[in-house]
C-alpha positions as MATLAB code, in Angstrom:
seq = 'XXXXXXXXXXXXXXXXXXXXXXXXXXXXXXXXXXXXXXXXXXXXXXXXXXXXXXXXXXXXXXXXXXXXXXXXXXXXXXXXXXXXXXXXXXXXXXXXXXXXXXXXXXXXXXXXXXXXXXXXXXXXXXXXXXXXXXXXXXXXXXXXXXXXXXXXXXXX';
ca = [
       0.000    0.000    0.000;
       1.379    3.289   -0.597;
       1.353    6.335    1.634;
      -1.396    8.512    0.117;
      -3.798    5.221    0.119;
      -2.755    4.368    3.890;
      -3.284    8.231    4.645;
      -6.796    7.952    3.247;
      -7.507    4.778    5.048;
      -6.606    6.438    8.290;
      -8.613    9.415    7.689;
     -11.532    7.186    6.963;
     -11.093    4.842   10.033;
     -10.655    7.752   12.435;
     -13.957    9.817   11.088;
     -15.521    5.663   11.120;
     -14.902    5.599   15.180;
     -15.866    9.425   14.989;
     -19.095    8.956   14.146;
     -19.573    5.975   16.230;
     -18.785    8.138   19.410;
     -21.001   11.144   17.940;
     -24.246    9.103   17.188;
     -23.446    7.260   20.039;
     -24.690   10.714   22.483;
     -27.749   10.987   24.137;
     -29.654   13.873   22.488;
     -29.673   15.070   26.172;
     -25.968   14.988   26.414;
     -25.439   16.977   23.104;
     -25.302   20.235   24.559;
     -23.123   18.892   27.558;
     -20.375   20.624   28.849;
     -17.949   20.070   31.574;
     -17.899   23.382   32.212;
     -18.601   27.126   31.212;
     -15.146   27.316   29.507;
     -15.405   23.956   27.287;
     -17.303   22.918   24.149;
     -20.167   20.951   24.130;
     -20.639   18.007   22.623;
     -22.022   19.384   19.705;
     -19.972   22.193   19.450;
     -17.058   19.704   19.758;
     -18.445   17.853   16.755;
     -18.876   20.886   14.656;
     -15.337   22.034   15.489;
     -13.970   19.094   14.375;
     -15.862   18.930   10.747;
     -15.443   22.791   10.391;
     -11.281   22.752   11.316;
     -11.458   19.801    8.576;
     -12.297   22.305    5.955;
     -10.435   25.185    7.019;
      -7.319   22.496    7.080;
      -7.800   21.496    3.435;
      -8.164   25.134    2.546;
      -4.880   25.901    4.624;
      -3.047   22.649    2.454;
      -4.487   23.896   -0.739;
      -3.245   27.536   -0.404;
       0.085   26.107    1.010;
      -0.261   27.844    4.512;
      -2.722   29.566    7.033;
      -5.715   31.399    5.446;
      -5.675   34.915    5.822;
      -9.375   35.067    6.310;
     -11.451   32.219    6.516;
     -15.259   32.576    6.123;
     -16.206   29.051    7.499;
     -19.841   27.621    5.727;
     -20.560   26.224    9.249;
     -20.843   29.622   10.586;
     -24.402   30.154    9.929;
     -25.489   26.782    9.349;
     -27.460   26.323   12.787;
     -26.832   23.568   15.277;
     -29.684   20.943   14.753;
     -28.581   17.265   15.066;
     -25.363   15.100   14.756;
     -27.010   13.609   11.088;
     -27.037   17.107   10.078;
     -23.684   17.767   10.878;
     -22.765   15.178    8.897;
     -24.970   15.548    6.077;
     -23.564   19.690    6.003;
     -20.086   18.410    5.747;
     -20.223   15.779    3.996;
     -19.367   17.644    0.664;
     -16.672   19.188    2.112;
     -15.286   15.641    3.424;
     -15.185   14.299   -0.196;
     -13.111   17.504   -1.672;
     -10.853   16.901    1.530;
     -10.462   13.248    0.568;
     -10.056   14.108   -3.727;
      -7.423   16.680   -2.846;
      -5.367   14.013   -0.872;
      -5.765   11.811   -3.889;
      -4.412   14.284   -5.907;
      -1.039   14.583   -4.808;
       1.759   11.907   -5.920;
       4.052   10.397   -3.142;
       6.621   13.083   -3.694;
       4.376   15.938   -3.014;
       3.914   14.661    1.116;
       7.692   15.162    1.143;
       8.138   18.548   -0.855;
       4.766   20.405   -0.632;
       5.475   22.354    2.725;
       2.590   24.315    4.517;
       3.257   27.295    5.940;
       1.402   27.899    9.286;
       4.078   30.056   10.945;
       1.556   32.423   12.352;
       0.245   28.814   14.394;
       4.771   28.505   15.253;
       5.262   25.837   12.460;
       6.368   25.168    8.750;
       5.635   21.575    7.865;
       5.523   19.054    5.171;
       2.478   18.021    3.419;
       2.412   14.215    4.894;
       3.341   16.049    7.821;
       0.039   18.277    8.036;
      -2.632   15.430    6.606;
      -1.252   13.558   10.031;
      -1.396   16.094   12.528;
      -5.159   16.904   10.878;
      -5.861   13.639   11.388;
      -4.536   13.276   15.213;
      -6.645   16.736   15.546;
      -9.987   14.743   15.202;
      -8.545   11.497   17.068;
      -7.921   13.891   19.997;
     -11.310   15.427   20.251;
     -12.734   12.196   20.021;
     -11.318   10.879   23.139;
     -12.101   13.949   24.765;
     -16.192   13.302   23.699;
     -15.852   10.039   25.471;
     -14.267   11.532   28.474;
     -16.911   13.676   28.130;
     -19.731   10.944   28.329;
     -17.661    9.185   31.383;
     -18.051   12.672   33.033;
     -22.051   12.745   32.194;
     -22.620    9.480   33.203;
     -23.478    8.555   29.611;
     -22.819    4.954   28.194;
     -19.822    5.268   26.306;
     -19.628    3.034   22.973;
     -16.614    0.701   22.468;
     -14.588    1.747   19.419;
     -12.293   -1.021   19.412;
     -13.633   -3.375   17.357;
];
């Protein structure tokens, strides 16, 4: 397997065990929060699909954005489907643009995010945006253990 198809087949097994975890909250728990300071549930989920676009944005234009108008901005918080069903165009231009580059490019393409303190390759980026949404959903099942919400297994 090469690296662009195991890159893809990570992105797609991490937003798999994603969505277990998000469909996987009570709709009472959505708008949990462990406190005033944190993101709920919801808003955790929405961060997670809208940092997805602004990261293929930020890879296509080689470095930060110098103004990002996010689509998820006004699209209103509803239910987790919905969230999925609004970014779910926006997942498959992620995924073509990965497809598009040639195993040279995750070495040589270099994104420049110095105003977030770092300059990094191409392979390098698509890992760390990956790890980004691994991260957050950990922290929704820590979330759920703090609720007292059954927590789904992801291990399977």
């Amino acid at each position: 397997m090469k690296s662009i198809e195991l890159l893809i087949l990570n992105f797609n097994e991490i937003r798999r065990r994603s969505i277990k975890v998000w469909t996987s909250i009570p709709e009472e728990k959505l708008h949990w929060k462990p406190d005033g300071e944190a993101m709920s549930c919801l808003e955790m989920i929405r961060h997670v699909l809208e940092s997805e676009h602004y990261y293929h944005l930020a890879i296509e234009n080689r470095g930060s954005l110098p103004v990002f108008e996010s689509p998820f901005e006004n699209h209103p918080f509803t239910t987790v489907k919905d969230e999925l069903e609004f970014a779910e165009p926006y997942r498959k231009q992620f995924i073509e643009t990965i497809k598009s580059y040639s195993e040279d490019d995750l070495d040589h393409i270099k994104i420049d995010r110095s105003d977030s303190g770092y300059i990094r390759d191409l392979g390098d980026m698509l890992l760390r945006i990956a790890y980004h949404e691994s991260v957050h959903t950990g922290q929704l099942l820590d979330y759920l253990r703090t609720a007292g919400a059954e927590r789904i297994s992801i291990w399977d």
